[in-house]
N, C-alpha and C positions, 0 to 999 in steps of 0.2 A: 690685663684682664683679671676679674676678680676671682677669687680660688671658686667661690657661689656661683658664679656667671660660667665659669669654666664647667661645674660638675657640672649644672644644667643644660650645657651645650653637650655635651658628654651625653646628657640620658638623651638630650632630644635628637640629636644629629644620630649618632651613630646607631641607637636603636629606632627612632622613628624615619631618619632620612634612610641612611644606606640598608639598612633592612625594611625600613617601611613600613612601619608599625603604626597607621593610621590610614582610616578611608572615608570616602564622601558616599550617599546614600548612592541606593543601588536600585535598581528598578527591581519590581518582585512579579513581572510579568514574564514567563519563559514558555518556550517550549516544553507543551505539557506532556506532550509524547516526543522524547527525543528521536529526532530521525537516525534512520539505521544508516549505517555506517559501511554498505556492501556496495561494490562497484563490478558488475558486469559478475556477480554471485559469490565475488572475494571480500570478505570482511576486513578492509583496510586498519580498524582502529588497532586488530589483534597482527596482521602481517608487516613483518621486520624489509628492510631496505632489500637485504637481498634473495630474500627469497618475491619481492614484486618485482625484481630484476629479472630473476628466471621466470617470472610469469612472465612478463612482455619477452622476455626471448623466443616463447615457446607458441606467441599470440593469444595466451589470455587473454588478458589484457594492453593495453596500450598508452601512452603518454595523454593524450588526447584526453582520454576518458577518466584519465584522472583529473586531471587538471581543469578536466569543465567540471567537475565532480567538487574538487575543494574550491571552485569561483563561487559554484553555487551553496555551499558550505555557506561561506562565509556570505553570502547576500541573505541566507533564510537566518545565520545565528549571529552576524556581527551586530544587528540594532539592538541585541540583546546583550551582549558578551563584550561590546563594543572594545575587540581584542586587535583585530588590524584597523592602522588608520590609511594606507593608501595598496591600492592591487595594482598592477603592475599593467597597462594597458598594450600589452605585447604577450602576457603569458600564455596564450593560447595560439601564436604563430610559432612562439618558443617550444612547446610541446608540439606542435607539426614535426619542424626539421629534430625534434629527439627521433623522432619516430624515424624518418628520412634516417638520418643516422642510424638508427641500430636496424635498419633492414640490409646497409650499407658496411655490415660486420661490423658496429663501431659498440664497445660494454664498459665504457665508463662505472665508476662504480656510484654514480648519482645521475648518471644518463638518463633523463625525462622525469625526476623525482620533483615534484615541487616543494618548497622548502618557502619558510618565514621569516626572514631575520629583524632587529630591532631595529628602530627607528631612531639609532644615531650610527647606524654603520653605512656608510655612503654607500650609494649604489645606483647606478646610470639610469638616468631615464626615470627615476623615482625622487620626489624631496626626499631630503634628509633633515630633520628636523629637531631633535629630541622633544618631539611634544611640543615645543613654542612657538606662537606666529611669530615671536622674530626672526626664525631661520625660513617662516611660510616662503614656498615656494625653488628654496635653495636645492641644487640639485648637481653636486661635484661626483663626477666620475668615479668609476666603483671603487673601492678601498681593497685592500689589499686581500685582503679574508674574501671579496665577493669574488674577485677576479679566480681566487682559486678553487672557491665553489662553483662555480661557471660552469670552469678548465675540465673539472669534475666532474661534469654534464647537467647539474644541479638547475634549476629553472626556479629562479625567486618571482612568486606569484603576490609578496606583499612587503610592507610594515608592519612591524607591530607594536603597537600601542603602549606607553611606557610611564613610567611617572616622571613625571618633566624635568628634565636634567638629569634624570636618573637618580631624582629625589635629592640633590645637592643646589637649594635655593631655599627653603624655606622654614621653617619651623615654628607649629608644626607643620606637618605636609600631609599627602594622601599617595598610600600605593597604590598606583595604576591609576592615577588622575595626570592628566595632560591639561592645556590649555587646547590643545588642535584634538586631541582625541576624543576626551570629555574622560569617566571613570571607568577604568576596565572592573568585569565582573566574571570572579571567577565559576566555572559551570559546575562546580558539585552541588555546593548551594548558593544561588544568587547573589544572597543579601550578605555572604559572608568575602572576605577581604583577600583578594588574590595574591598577596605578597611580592617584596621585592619591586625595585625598578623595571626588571623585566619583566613586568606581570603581564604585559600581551604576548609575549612568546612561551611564557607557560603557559597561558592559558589557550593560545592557538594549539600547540601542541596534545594539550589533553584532551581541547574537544576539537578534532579531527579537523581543525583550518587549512592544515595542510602535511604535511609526511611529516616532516618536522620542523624545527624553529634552533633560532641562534639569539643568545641572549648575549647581555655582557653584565659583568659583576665590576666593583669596586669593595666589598663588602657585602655581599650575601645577596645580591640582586641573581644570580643565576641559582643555587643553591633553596633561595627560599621560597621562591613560586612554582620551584620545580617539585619539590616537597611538600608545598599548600596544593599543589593541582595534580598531585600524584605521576608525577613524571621521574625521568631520570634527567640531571642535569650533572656536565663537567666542569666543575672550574679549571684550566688547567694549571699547569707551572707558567709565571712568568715567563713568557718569551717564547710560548709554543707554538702560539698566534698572534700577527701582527696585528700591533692598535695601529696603525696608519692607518688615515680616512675614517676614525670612530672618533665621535666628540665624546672627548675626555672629563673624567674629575681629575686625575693622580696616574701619568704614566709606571709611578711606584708602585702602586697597588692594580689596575687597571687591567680586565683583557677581558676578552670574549671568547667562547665556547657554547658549545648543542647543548639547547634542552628537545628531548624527545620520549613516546610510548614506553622504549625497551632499551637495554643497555645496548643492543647490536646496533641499534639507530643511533645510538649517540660516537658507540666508537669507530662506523663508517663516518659518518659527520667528524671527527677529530681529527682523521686523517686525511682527510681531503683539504683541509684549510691549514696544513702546516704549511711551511715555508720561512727559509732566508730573504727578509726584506731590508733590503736597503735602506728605505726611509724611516727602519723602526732597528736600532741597533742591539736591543737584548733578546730582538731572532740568530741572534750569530751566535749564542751559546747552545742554542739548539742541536748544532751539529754534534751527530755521535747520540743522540737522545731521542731523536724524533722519529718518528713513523706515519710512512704512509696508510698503511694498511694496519690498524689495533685491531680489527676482528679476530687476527691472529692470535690473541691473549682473551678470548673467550674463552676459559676453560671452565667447565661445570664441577672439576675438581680443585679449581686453585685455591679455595683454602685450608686444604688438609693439609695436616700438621701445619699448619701457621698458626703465630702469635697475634691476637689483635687483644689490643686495648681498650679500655671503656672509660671514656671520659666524662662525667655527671657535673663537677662542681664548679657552677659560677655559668652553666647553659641553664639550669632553671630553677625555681625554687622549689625542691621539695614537698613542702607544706603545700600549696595553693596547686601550683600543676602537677606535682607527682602522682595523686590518685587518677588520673588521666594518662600520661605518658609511659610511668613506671613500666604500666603492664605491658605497653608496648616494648619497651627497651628491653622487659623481659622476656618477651616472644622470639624479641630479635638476635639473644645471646644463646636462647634453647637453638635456634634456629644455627646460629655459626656453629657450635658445639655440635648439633647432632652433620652438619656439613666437613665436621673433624680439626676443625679449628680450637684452640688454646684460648680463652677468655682469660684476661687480667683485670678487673676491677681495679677502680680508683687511681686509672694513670690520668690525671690530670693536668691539662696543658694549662703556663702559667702565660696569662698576656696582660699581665699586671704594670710591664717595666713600660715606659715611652709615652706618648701622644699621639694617637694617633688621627685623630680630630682636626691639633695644631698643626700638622705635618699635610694633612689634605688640603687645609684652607688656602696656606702656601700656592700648594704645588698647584693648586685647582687656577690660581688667578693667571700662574704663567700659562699655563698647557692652554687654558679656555683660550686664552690670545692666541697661545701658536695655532689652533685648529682654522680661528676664522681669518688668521691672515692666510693661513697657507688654502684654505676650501673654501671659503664663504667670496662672492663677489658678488657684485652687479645690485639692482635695487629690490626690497622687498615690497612686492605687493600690495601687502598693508597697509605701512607706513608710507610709501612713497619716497622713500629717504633709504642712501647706501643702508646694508647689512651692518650689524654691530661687527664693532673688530675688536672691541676690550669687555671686559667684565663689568665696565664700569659701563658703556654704552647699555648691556645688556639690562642693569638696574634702571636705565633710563628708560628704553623703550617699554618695561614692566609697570613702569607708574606710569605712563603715557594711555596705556592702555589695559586700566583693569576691569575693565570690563570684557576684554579678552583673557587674561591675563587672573585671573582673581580665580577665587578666594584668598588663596596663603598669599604670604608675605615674600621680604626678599631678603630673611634678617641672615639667611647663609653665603647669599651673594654678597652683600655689603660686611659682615664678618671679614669673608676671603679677599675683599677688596681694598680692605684694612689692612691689609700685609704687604711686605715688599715682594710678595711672589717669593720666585725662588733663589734666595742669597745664604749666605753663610750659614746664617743662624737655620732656615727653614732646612737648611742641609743635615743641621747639628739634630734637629728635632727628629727626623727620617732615622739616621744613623743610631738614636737613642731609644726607637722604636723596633724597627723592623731586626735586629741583628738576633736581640735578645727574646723573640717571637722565634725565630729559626734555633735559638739553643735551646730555647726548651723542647724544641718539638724535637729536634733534634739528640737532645740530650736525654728523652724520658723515652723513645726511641731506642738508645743504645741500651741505656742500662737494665729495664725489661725484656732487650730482649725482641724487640715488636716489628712486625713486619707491616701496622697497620693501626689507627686507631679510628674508632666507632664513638660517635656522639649524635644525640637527637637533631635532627635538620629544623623541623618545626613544631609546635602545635597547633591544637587546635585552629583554623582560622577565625578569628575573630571579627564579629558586625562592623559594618561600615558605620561611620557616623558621618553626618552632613554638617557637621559644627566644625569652622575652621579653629576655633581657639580650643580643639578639645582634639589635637593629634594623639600620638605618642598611647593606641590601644586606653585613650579617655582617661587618661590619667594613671594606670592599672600597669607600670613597668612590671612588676611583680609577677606578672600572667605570664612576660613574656618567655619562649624558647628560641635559642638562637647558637648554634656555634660555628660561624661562619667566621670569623676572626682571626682563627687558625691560621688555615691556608690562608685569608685576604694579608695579612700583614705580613707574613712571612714571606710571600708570593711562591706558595708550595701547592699542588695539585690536591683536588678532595672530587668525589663523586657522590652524590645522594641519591638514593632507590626506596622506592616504596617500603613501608615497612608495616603500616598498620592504618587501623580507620577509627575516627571516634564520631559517634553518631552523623555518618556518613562523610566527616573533613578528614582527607587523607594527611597521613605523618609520614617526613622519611626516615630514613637513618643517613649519613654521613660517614665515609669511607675518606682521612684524611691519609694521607704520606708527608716522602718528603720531597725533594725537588726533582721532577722529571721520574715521580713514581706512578705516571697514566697505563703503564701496563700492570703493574702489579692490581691497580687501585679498579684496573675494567676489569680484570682477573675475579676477584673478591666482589664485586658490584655484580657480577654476571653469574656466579655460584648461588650466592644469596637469593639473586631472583628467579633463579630455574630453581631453588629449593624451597621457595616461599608462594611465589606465583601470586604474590597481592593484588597488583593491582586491579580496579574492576573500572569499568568508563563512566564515566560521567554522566549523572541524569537530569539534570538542568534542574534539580527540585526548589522551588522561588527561595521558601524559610525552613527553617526548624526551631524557631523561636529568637528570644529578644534575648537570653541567656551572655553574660559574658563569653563564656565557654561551656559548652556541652560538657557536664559530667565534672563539672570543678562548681563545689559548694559557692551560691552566687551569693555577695554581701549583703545584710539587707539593705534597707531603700535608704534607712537613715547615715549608713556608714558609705554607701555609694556617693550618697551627694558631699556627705564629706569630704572623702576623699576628690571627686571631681573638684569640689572648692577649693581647697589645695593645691590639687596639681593647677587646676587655674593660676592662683598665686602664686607658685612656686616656679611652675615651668614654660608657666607665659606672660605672667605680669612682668617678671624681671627682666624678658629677654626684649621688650620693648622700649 
């Protein structure tokens, strides 16, 4: 591959796929008065897991009542939001026996909670799909994460809506665009771009689809829709939740974790889904690390006297997004400091060394196989014809049907399909990647001193476009903010929390550590937002204009087209 063809895969995959940094048009129809968000006189958007626990203890409320509360949610806001693609045609007998149960002394700690998860984590009785009718219809028993959110009393009322494949097929691509879903929209403002693969579990989460949501990351898919939609999202460590039963890009980088309202909702949701599995072997280093119960590491003082880091260089440009962001990063470091925390400037994480592009495309062609031989059987619907069971099948049934299937292309599946999968060499690329991700973090860690470091989760969200050959934020890399890379490559834990608002698109900040650092990381996640209290809900407003970004100097019209002509020839002609 050519060094040009390489760096262009590089801007387009990694910023526009796994981050998702491109969208298709958006409806600018919404709910012009947002419905309120009170059930039986309790305002759910603002009440945390367990304190609606002790309300149904005490007959508040009830499973019931909630759960016909988030169906009908999502029947008045999904044609708008189009954030779950299937509800669960049981969850309302499911919320009965919660009920039955906890009158029967039974207090799970997600006992009658309805919950969201994404639409490539298997789950009974529901498709699983990631967004493509080539899995339409496919429906393998729950995966490992569902079975223990169950166990947990937890009641999944849905899917949620994803960018297709978790944005690892096409370039460019569109966040929150499915082929089964159509384009998720996120509800601050309509026409502006939900981020991430998991853009229907952020965006279910923020606007009240259900208690909370479960996303899965490869690269900033939990991280950056939880921070474009003002949520709290966990990525965790490597191995803290089993990927078995989630269709994969990169068991190496790869897992699932809560996006939810508030830090309590995500670290009840974290511990409910640990476990030793079997069929996923980097849960066996978990022992001696994991926890049932992270509420326990709520403390509204754990960052005094701690050290936390600020990481600025190579997450955004300066010049273009820092009159925008700055001030927020600067709110956020008055904010640790007056919470008793130690601020270091300019510890900057280097993930300069490796491939980490070449080392997905690898790994993505074996794992895509191992999922559908091991979950996919029987015929799909569609086609009439067995389920794909290789990666290559899956480029066939895409040009079979694009009309299903369309707009983007398939040039990241046929990329990955170019490779031997996973042999020596894609081993060599992995080990030349990932080691030296973990020494830096590691390393700039020890030597400051750091108990923690801090970088921007996102900006601005940026307009949809409905132009397939104009992904990748229209050609406009330069806009983007991003440090999800960290923790993805390293496979080290990070949490993002609200941190600020720019003409009304929320930002978060990013609480990275290092391996198996989810208590310290909900610790410092949980301080900051009982001392900041940012977040405000969502008000479904359609626009705020055609602007690149609110509050960032927009080019004029003759260096815009310029540039879009450019990036046409530069990051899409070539790749064809």
């Amino acid at each position: 591959m050519s060094s040009r063809l390489r760096r262009s895969l590089i801007l387009t995959t990694l910023l526009a796929l796994l981050l998702a940094v491109s969208g298709a048009a958006a409806t600018t129809g919404a709910a012009a008065n947002p419905p309120n968000t009170k059930v039986s006189g309790i305002d759910v958007d603002a009440t945390t897991i367990p304190q609606l626990q002790t309300l149904m203890n005490s007959h508040r409320i009830n499973s019931v009542e909630l759960t016909n509360f988030y169906l009908r949610r999502i029947r008045q806001l999904n044609p708008t939001l189009n954030a779950v693609i299937t509800v669960s045609p049981t969850a309302h007998t499911e919320a009965l026996a919660a009920d039955k149960a906890r009158r029967n002394g039974d207090h799970r700690p997600l006992l009658g909670i309805p919950i969201i998860v994404k639409d490539n984590i298997d789950t009974t009785g529901m498709p699983t799909t990631a967004g493509s009718w080539a899995l339409a219809g496919s429906t393998p028993a729950d995966a490992f994460i569902a079975q223990k959110l169950k166990a947990a009393g937890a009641i999944i009322i849905g899917k949620a809506n994803l960018s297709e494949w978790a944005n690892f097929r096409s370039a460019p691509s569109s966040s929150g665009w499915s082929g089964i879903g159509g384009q998720t929209h996120m509800p601050y403002v309509l026409d502006r771009n939900p981020c991430g693969s998991s853009s229907g579990s952020g965006v279910a989460a923020a606007a009240d689809l259900a208690v909370a949501a479960v996303g899965t990351e490869t690269d900033g898919s939990i991280v950056c829709p939880s921070g474009a939609n003002g949520d709290v999202g966990i990525k965790p460590t490597l191995g803290l939740w089993s990927r078995a039963g989630v269709i994969p890009i990169s068991a190496n980088q790869d897992t699932a974790g809560p996006i939810t309202r508030n830090v309590t909702d995500a670290a009840v949701l974290l511990g409910a889904a640990i476990g030793v599995d079997s069929h996923d072997a980097a849960t066996a280093a978990q022992a001696g690390h994991a926890f049932t119960d992270y509420t326990q590491f709520l403390n509204d003082h754990a960052l005094q006297g701690k050290r936390i880091g600020v990481w600025r260089a190579g997450t955004y440009d300066p010049t273009l997004v820092g009159p925008v962001v700055e001030p927020i990063l600067a709110r956020t470091i008055a904010a640790l400091r007056a919470q008793g925390a130690t601020v270091i400037d300019g510890t900057n994480i280097d993930l300069s060394a490796g491939d980490e592009l070449g080392a997905l495309l690898c790994e993505f062609k074996s794992d895509i196989a191992t999922y559908l031989h091991t979950y996919v059987h029987g015929t799909n619907p569609v086609s009439h014809q067995a389920y794909p069971q290789t990666l290559a099948d899956l480029i066939a049934f895409d040009a079979a049907h694009p009309n299903l299937e369309g707009p983007w292309n398939d040039l990241i599946f046929e990329l990955a399909d170019a490779t031997n999968g996973r042999d020596a060499a894609c081993a060599a690329v992995r080990q030349a990647t990932t080691p030296p991700a973990q020494a830096s973090i590691d390393g700039l860690m020890a030597a400051n001193h750091l108990d923690a470091i801090i970088a921007l989760t996102n900006g601005p969200a940026w307009p949809n476009n409905d132009n397939p050959n104009e992904g990748d934020l229209n050609g406009h890399f330069e806009y983007f903010v991003g440090s999800s890379g960290a923790a993805a490559v390293s496979g080290y834990a990070d949490i993002t929390v609200p941190a600020g608002y720019d003409a009304g698109l929320p930002i978060g900040i990013t609480f990275i550590g290092g391996r198996w650092a989810e208590p310290k990381l909900i610790g410092f996640a949980y301080d900051f937002e009982q001392g900041t209290h940012v977040r405000v809900p969502p008000q479904f407003i359609p626009t705020i204009g055609d602007a690149l970004f609110p509050g960032v100097p927009n080019p004029s019209a003759q260096l815009r087209a310029q540039r879009a002509t450019q990036g046409h020839r530069d990051l899409v002609g070539r790749l064809r």
